[in-house]
Backbone as ProteinMPNN parsed JSONL, in Angstrom:
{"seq_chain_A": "XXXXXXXXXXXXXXXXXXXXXXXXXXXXXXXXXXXXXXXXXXXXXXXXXXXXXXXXXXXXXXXXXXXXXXXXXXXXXXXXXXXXXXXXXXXXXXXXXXXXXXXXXXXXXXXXXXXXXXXXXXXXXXXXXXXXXXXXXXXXXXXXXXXXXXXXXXXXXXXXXXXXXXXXXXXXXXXXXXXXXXXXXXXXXXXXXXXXXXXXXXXXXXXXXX", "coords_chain_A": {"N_chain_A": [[179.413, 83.77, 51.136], [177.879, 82.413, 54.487], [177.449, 84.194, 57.006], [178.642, 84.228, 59.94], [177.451, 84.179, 62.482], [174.888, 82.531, 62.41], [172.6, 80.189, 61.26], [172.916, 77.566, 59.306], [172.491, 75.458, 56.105], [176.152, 74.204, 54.798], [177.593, 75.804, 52.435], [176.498, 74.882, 48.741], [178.68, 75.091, 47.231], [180.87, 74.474, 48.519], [180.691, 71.753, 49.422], [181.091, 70.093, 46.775], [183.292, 68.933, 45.115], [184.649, 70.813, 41.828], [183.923, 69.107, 38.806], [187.463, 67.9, 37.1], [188.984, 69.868, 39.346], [191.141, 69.744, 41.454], [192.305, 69.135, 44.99], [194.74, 68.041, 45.908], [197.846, 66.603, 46.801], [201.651, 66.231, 45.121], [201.333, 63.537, 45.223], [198.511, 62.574, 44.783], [197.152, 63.033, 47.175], [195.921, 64.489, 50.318], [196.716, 65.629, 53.34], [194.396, 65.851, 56.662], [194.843, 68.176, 58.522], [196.609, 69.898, 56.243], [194.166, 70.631, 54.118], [192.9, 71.753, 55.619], [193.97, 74.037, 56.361], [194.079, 75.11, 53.615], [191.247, 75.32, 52.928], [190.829, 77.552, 54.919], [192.415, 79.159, 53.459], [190.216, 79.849, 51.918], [189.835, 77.703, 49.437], [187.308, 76.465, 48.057], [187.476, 73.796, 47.198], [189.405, 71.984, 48.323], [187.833, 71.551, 50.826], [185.831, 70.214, 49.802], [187.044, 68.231, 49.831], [187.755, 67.561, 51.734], [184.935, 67.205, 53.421], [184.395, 64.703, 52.003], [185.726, 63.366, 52.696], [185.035, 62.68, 55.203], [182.257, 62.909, 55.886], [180.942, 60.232, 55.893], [181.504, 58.875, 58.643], [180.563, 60.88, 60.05], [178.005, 61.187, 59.801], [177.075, 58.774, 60.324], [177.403, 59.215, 63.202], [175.912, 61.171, 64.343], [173.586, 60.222, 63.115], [173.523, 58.067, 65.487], [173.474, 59.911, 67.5], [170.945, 61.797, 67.176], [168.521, 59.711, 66.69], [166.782, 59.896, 63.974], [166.382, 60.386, 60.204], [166.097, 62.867, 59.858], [167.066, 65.379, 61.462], [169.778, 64.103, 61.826], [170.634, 64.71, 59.999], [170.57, 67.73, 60.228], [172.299, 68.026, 61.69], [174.741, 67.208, 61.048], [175.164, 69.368, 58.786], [175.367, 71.203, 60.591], [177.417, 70.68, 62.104], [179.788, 70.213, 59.886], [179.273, 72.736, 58.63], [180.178, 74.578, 60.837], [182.917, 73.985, 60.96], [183.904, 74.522, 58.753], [183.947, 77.297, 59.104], [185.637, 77.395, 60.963], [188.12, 76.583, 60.231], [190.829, 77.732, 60.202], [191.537, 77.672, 62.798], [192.248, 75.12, 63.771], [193.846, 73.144, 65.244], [195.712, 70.883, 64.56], [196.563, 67.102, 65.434], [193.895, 65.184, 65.241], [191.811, 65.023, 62.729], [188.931, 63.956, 63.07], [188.383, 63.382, 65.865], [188.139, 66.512, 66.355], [186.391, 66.919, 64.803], [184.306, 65.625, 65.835], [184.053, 67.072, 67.928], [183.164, 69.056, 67.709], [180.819, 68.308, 66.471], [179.53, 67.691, 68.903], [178.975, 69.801, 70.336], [177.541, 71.154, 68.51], [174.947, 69.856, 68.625], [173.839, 70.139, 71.114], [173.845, 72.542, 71.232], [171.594, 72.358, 69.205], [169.63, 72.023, 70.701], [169.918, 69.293, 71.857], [167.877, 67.432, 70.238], [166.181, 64.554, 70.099], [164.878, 61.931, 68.709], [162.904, 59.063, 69.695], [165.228, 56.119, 69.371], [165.61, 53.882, 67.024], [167.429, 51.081, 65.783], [167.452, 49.101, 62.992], [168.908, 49.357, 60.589], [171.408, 47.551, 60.303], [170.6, 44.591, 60.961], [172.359, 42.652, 61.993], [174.268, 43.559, 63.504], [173.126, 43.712, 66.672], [173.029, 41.4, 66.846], [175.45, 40.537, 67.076], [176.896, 42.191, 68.801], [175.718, 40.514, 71.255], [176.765, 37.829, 70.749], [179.239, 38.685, 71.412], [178.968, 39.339, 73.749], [178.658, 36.4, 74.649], [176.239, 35.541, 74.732], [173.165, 33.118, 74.212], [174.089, 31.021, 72.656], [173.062, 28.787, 72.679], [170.893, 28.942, 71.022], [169.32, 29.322, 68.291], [169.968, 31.252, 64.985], [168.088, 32.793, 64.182], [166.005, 33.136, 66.485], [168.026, 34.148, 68.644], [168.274, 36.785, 67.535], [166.135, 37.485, 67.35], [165.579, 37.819, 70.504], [167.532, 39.605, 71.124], [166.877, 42.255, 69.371], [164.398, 42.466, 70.901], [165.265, 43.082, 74.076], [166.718, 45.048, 73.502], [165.314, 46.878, 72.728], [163.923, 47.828, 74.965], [165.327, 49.136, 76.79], [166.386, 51.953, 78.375], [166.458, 55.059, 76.162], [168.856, 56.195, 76.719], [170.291, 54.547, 77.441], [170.308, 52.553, 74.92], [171.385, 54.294, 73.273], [174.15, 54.847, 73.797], [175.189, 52.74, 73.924], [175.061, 51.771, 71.476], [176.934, 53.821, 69.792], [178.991, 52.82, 71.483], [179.352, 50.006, 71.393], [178.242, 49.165, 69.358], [178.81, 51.065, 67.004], [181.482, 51.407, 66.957], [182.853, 53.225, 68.322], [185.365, 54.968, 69.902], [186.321, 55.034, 73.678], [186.842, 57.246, 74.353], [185.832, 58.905, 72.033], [183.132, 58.796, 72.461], [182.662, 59.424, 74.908], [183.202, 62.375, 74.689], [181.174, 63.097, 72.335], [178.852, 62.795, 73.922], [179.236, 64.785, 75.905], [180.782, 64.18, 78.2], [182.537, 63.217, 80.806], [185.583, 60.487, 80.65], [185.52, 58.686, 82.887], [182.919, 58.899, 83.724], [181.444, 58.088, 81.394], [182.475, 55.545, 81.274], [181.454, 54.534, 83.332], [178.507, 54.418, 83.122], [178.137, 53.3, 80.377], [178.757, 50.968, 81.659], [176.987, 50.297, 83.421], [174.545, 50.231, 81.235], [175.305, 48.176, 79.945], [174.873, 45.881, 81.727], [172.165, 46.358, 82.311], [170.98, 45.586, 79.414], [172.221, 42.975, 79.687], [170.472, 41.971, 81.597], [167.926, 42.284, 80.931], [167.906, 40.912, 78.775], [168.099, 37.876, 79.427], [165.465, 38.194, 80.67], [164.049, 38.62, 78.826], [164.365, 35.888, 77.364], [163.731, 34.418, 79.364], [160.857, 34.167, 79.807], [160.252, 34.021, 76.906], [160.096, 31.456, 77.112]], "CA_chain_A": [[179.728, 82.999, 52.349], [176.933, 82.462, 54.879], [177.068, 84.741, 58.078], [179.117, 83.368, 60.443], [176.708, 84.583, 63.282], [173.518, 82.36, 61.373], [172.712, 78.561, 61.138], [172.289, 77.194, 57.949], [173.653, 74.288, 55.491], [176.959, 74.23, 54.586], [177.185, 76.327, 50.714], [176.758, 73.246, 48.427], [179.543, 74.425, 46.418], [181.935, 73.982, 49.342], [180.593, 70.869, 49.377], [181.015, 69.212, 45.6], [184.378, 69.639, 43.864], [184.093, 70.964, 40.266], [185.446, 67.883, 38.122], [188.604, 68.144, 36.68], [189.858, 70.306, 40.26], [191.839, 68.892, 42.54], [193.051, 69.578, 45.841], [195.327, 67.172, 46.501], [199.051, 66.742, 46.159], [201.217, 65.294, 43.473], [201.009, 62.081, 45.544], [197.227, 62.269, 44.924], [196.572, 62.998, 48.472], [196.305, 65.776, 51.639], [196.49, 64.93, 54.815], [193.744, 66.651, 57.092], [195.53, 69.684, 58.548], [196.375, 70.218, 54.785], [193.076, 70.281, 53.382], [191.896, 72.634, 56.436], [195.046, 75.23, 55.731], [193.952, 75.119, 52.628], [190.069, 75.589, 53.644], [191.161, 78.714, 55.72], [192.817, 80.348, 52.536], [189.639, 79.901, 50.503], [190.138, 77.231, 48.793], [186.171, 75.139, 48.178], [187.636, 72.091, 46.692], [189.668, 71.663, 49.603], [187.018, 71.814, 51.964], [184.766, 69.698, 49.451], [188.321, 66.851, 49.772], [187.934, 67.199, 53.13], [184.146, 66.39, 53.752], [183.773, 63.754, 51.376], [186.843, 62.015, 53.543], [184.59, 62.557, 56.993], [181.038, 62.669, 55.874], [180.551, 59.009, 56.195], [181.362, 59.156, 59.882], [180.039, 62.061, 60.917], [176.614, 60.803, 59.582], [176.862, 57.662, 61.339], [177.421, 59.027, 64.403], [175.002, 61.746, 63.824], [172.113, 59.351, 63.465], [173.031, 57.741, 66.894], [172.79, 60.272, 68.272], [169.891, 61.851, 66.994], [167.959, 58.924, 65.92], [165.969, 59.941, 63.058], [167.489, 60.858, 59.532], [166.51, 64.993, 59.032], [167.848, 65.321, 62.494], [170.939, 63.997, 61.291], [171.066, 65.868, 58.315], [170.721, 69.304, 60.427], [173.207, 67.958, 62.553], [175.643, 66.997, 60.183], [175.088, 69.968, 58.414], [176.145, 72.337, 61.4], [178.909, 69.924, 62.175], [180.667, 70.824, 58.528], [179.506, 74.136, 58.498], [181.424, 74.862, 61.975], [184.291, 73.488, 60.849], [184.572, 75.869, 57.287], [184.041, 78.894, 59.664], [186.858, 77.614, 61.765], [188.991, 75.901, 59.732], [191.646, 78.201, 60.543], [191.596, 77.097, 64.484], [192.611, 73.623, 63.122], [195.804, 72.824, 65.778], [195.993, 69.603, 63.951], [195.791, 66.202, 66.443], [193.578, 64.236, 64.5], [190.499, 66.089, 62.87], [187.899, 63.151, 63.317], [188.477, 63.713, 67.251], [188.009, 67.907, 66.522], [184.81, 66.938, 64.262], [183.573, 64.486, 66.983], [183.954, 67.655, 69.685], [182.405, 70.089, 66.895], [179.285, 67.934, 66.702], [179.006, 67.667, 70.327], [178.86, 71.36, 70.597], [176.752, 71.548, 67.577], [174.193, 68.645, 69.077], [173.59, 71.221, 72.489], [173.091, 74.179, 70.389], [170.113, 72.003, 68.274], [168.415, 71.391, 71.608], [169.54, 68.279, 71.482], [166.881, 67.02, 69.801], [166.291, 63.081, 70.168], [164.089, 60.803, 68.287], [163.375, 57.191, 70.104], [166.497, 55.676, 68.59], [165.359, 52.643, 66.52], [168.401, 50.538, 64.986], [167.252, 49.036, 61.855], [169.8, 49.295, 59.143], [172.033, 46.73, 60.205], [170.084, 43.894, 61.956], [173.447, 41.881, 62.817], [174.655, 44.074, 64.785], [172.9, 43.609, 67.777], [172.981, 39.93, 67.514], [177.084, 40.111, 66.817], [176.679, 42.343, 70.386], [174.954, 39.267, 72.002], [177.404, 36.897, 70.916], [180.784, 39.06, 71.766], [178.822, 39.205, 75.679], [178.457, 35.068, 75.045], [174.554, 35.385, 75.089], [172.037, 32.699, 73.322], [174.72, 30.375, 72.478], [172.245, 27.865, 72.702], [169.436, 29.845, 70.56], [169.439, 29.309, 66.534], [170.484, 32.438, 64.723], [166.756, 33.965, 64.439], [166.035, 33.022, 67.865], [168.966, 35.268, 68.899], [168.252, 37.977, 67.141], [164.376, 38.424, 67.996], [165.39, 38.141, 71.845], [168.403, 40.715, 71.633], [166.566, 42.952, 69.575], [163.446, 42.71, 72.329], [166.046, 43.216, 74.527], [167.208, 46.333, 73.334], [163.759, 47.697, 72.649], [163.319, 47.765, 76.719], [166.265, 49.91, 77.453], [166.007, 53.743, 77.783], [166.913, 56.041, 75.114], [170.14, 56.938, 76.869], [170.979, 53.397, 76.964], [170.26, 52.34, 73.793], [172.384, 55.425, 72.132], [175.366, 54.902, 74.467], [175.504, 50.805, 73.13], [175.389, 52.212, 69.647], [177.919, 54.74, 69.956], [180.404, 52.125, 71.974], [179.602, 48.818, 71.01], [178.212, 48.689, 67.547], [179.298, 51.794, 65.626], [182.404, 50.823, 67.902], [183.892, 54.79, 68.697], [186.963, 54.833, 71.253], [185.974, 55.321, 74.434], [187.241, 58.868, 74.246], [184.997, 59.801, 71.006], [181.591, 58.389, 72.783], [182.517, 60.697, 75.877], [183.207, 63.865, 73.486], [180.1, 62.957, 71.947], [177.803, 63.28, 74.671], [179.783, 65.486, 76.996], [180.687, 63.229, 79.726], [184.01, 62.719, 81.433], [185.546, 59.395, 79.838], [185.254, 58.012, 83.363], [181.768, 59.076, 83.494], [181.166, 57.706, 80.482], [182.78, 54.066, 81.117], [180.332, 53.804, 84.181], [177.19, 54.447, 82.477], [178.559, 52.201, 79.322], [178.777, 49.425, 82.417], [175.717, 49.887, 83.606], [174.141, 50.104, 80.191], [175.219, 46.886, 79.531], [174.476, 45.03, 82.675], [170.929, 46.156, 82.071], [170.874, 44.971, 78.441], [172.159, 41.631, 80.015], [169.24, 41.337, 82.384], [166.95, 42.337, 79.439], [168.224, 39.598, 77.979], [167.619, 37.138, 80.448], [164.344, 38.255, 80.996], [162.725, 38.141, 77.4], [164.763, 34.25, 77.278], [162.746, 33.321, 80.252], [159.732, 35.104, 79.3], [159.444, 32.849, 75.673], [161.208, 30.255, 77.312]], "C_chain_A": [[178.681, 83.287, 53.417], [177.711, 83.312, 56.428], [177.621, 84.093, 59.353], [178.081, 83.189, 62.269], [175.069, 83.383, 62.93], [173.867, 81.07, 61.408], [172.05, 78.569, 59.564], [173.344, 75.955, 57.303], [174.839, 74.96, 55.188], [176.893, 74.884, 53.132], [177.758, 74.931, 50.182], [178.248, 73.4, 47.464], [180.938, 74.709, 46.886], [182.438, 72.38, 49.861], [180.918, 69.712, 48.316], [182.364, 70.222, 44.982], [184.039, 69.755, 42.424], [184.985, 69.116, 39.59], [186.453, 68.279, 37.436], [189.334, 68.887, 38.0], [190.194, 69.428, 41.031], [192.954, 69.497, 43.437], [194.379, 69.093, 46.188], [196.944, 67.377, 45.696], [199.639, 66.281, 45.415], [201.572, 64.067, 43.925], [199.587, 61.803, 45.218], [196.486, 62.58, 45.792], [197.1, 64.129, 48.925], [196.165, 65.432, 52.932], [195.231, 66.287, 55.404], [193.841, 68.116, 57.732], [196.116, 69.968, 57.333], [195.018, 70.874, 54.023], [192.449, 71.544, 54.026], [192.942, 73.998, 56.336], [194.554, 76.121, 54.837], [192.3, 75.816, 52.079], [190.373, 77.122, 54.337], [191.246, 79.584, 54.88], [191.811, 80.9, 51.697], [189.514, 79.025, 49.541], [188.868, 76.358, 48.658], [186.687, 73.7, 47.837], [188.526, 71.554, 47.638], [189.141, 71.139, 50.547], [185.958, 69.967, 51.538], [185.463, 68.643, 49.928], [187.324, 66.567, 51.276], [186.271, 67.005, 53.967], [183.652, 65.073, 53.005], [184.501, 62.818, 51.955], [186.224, 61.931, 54.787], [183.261, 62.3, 57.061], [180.272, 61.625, 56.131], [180.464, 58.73, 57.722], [180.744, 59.393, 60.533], [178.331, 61.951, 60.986], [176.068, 59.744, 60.476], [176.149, 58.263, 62.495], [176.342, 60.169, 64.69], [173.593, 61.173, 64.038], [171.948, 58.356, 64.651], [172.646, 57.829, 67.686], [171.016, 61.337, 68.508], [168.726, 60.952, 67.087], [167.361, 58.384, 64.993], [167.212, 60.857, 61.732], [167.309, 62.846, 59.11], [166.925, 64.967, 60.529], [169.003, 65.317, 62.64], [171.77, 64.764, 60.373], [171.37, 67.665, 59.118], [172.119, 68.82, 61.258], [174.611, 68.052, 62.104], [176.27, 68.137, 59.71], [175.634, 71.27, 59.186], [177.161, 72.195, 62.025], [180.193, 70.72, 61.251], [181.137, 71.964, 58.83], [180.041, 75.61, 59.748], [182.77, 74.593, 61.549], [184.564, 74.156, 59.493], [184.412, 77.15, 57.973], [185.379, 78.849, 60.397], [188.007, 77.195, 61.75], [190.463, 76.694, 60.321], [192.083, 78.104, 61.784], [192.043, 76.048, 64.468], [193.976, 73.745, 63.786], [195.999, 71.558, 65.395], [195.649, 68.008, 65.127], [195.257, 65.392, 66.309], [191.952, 65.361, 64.377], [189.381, 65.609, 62.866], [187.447, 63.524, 64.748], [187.877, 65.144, 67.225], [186.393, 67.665, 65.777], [183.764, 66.785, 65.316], [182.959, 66.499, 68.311], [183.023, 68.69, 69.155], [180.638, 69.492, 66.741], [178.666, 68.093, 68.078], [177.887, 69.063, 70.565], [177.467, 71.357, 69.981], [174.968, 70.742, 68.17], [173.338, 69.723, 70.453], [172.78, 72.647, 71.631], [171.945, 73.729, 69.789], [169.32, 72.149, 69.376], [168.981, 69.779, 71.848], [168.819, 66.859, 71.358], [167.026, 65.491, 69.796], [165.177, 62.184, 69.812], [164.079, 59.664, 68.923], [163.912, 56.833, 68.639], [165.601, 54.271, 68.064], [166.838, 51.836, 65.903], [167.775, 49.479, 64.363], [167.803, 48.564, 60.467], [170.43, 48.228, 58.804], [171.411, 45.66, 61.119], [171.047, 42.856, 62.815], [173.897, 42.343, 63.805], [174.706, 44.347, 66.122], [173.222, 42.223, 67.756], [174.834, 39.573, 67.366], [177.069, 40.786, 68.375], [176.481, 41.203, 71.212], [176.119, 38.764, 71.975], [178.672, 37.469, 71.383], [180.14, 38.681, 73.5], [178.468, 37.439, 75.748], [177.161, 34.686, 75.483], [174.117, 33.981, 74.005], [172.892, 31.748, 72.212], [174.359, 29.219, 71.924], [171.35, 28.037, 72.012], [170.11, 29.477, 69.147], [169.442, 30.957, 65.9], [168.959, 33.142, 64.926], [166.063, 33.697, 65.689], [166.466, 34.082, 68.364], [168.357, 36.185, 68.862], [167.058, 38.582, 67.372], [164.459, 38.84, 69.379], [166.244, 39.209, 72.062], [167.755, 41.998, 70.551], [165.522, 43.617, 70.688], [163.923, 43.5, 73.075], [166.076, 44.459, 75.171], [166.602, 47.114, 73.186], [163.645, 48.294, 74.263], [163.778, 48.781, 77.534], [165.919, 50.834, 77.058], [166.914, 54.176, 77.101], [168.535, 56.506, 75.273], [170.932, 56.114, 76.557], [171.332, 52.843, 75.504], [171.52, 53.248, 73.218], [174.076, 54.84, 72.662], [175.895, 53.618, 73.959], [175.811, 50.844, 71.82], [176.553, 52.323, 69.304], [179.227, 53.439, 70.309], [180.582, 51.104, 71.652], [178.904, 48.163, 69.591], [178.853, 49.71, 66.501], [181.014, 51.796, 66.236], [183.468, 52.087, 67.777], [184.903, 54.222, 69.953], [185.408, 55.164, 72.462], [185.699, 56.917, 74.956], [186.222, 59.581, 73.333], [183.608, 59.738, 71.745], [181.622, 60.13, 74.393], [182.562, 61.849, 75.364], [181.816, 63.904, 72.848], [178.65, 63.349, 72.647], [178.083, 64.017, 75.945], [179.76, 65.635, 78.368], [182.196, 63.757, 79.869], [184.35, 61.444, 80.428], [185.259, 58.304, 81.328], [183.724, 57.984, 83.905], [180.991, 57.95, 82.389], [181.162, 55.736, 80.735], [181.782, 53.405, 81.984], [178.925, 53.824, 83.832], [177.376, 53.509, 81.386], [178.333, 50.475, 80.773], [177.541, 49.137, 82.566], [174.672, 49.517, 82.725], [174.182, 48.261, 79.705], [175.243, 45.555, 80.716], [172.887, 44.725, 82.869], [170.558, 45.689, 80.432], [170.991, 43.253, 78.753], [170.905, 40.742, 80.933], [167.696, 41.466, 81.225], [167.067, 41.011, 79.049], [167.394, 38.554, 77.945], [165.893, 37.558, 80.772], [162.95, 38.102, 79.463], [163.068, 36.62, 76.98], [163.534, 33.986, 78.166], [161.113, 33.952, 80.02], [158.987, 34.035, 77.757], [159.734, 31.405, 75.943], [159.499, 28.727, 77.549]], "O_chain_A": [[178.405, 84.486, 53.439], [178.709, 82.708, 56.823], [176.835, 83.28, 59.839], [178.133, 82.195, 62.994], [174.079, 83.835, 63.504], [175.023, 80.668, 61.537], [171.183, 79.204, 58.963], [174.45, 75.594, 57.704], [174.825, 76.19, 55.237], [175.949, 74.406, 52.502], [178.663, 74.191, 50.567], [178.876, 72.435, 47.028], [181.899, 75.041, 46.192], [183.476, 71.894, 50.311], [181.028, 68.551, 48.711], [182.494, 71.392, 44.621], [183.284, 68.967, 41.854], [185.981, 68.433, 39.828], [186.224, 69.419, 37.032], [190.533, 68.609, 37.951], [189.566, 68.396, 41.268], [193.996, 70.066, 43.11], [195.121, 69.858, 46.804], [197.24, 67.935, 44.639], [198.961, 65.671, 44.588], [202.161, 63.357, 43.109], [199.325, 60.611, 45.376], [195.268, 62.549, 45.615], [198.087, 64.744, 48.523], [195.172, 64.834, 53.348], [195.117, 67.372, 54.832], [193.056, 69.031, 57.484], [196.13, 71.176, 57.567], [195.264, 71.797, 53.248], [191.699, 72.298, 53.406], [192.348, 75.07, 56.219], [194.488, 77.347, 54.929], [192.161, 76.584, 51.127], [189.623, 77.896, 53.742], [190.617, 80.638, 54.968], [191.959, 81.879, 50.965], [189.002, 79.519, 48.537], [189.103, 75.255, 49.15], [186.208, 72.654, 48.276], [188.331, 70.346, 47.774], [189.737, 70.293, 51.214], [185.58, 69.062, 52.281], [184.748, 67.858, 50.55], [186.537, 65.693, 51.639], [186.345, 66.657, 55.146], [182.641, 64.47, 53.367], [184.204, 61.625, 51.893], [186.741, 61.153, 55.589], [182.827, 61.622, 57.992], [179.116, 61.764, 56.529], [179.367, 58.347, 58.131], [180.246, 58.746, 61.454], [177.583, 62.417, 61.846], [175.034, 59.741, 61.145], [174.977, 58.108, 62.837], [175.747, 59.794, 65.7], [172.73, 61.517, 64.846], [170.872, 57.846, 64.961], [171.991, 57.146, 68.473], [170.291, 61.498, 69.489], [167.771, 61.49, 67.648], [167.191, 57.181, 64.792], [168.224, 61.527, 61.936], [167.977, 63.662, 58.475], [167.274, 63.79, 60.622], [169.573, 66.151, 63.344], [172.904, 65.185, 60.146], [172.131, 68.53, 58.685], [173.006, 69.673, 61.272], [175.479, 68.766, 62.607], [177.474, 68.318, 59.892], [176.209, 72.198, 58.617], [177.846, 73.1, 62.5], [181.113, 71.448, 61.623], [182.254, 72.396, 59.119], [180.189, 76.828, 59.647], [183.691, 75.245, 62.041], [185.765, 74.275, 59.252], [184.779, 78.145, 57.349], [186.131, 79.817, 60.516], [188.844, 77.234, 62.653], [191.185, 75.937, 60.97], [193.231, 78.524, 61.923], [192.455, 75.832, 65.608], [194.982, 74.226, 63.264], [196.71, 70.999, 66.23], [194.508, 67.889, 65.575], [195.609, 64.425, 66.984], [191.316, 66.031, 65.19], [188.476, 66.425, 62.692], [186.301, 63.937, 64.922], [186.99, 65.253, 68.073], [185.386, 68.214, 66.224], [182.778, 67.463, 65.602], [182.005, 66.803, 69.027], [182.183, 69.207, 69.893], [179.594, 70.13, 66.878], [177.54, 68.53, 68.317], [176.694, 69.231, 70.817], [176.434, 71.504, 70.634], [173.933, 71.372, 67.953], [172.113, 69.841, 70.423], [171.736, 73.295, 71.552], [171.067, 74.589, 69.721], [168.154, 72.438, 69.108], [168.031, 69.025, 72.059], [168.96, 65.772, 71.919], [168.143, 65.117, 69.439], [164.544, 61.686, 70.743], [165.133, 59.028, 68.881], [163.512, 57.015, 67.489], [164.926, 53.696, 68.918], [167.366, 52.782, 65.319], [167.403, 48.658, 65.201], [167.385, 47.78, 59.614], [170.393, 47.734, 57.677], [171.755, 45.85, 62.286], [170.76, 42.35, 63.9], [173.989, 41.772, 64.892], [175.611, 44.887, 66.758], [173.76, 41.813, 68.785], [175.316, 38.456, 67.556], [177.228, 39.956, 69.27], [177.401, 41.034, 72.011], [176.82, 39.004, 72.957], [179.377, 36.585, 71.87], [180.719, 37.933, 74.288], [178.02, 37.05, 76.827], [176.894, 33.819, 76.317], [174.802, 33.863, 72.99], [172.493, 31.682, 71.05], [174.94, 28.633, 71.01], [170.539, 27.133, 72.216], [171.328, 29.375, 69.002], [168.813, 31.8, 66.539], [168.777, 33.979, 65.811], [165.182, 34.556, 65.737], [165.701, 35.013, 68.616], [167.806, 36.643, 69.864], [166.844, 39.78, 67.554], [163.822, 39.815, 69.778], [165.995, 39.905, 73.046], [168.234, 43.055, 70.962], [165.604, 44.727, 71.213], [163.435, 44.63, 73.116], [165.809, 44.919, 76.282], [167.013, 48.251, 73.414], [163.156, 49.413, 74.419], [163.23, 49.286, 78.513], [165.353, 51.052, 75.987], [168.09, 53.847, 77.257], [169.263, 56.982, 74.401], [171.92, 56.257, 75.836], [172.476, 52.736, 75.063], [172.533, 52.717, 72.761], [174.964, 54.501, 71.88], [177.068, 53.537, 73.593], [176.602, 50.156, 71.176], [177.25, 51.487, 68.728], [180.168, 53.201, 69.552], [181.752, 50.766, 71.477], [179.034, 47.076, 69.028], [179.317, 49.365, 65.414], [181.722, 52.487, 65.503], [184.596, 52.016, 67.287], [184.947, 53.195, 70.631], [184.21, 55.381, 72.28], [184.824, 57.493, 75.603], [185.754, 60.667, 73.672], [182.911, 60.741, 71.596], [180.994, 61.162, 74.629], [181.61, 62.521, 75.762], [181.309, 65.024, 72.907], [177.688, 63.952, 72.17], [177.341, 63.932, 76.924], [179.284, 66.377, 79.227], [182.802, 64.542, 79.141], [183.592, 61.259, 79.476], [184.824, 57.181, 81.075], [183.374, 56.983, 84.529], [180.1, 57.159, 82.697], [180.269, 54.925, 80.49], [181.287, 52.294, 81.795], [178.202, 53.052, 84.461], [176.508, 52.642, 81.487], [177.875, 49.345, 80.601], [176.95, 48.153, 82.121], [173.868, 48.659, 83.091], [173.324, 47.48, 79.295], [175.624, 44.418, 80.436], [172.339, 43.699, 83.271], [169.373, 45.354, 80.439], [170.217, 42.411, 78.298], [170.561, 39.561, 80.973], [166.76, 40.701, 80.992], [166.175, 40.164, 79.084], [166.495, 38.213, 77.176], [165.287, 36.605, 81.263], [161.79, 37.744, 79.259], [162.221, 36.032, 76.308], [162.51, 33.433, 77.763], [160.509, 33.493, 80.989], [157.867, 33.557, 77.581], [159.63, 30.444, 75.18], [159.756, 27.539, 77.742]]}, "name": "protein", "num_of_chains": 1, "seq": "XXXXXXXXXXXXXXXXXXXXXXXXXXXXXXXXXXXXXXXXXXXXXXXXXXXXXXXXXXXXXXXXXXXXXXXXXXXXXXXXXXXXXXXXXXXXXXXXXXXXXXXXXXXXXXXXXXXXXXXXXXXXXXXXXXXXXXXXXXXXXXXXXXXXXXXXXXXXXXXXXXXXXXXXXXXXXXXXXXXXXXXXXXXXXXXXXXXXXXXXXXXXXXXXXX"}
């Protein structure tokens, strides 16, 4: 077991259940304060249940806020491996919310380190943004989508992440503030402003090719 004092990955074979074990109950399933009980006693295939049910997430949100993917990966990685040292602290609540507050933490302790954010992966996603704010209505789909990524190119780094976080990888309001360790009413006024300057972005690369 790694040093609880010491950064490092998570041990991989806390990470990968053997085949044939199984944590789970004889419904098939554990709920998350289960899994982390269970995690506390010792138990790796427990632990492994219980990141292969969060890992998808935690990665996401991970690469928002990082921006780049080894970044993510360390991030991720000291996310987990906080949460098998402290599994036993687990007051239950919901443990996406306790991950969310465990990255935060974990995110401060990296430095946290920040790549200019590019978004990439999913190219709809900004232009499904556009159309929920009733932008470019008038614009043909690749139209759209060249002026709201532009757009979004323009805005600073803080912005950009904070739009990610709230309005495409679409966290509560509550997880985005835990995330970057705001207030939530902190949070909602920078989310406003964020997207008042995305709207003048907008407007300004329209009239700009116009």
């Amino acid at each position: 077991m790694t040093d609880a004092g010491t950064h490092g990955a998570v041990p991989r074979d806390r990470l990968t259940a053997t085949p044939g074990d199984d944590p789970s109950g004889p419904d098939g399933t554990r709920d998350d304060e289960q899994l982390l009980r269970l995690t506390a006693a010792g138990d790796d295939r427990a632990f492994a249940a219980f990141v292969d049910r969060h890992q998808a997430g935690i990665w996401r949100r991970a690469l928002a806020l990082t921006g780049q993917g080894a970044d993510a990966e360390d991030l991720m990685q000291e996310t987990f491996l906080a949460a098998w040292r402290g599994a036993a602290g687990f007051r239950g609540g919901g443990a996406r919310a306790w991950l969310l507050t465990i990255a935060a933490h974990a995110w401060q302790r990296l430095g946290r380190r920040a790549a200019p954010l590019i978004v990439h992966d999913d190219p709809e996603s900004l232009e499904q943004l556009a159309l929920r704010a009733g932008w470019g209505r008038d614009e043909g789909e690749d139209e759209r989508a060249a002026t709201v990524q532009e757009a979004f190119a323009r805005l600073a780094e803080d912005d950009r992440r904070l739009l990610v976080l709230r309005d495409i990888e679409e966290m509560s309001g509550e997880e985005v503030a835990t995330l970057l360790g705001l207030s939530l009413a902190a949070m909602k006024s920078r989310l406003h402003r964020a997207r008042l300057r995305l709207a003048v972005a907008y407007e300004e690369v329209r009239r700009g090719s116009a």
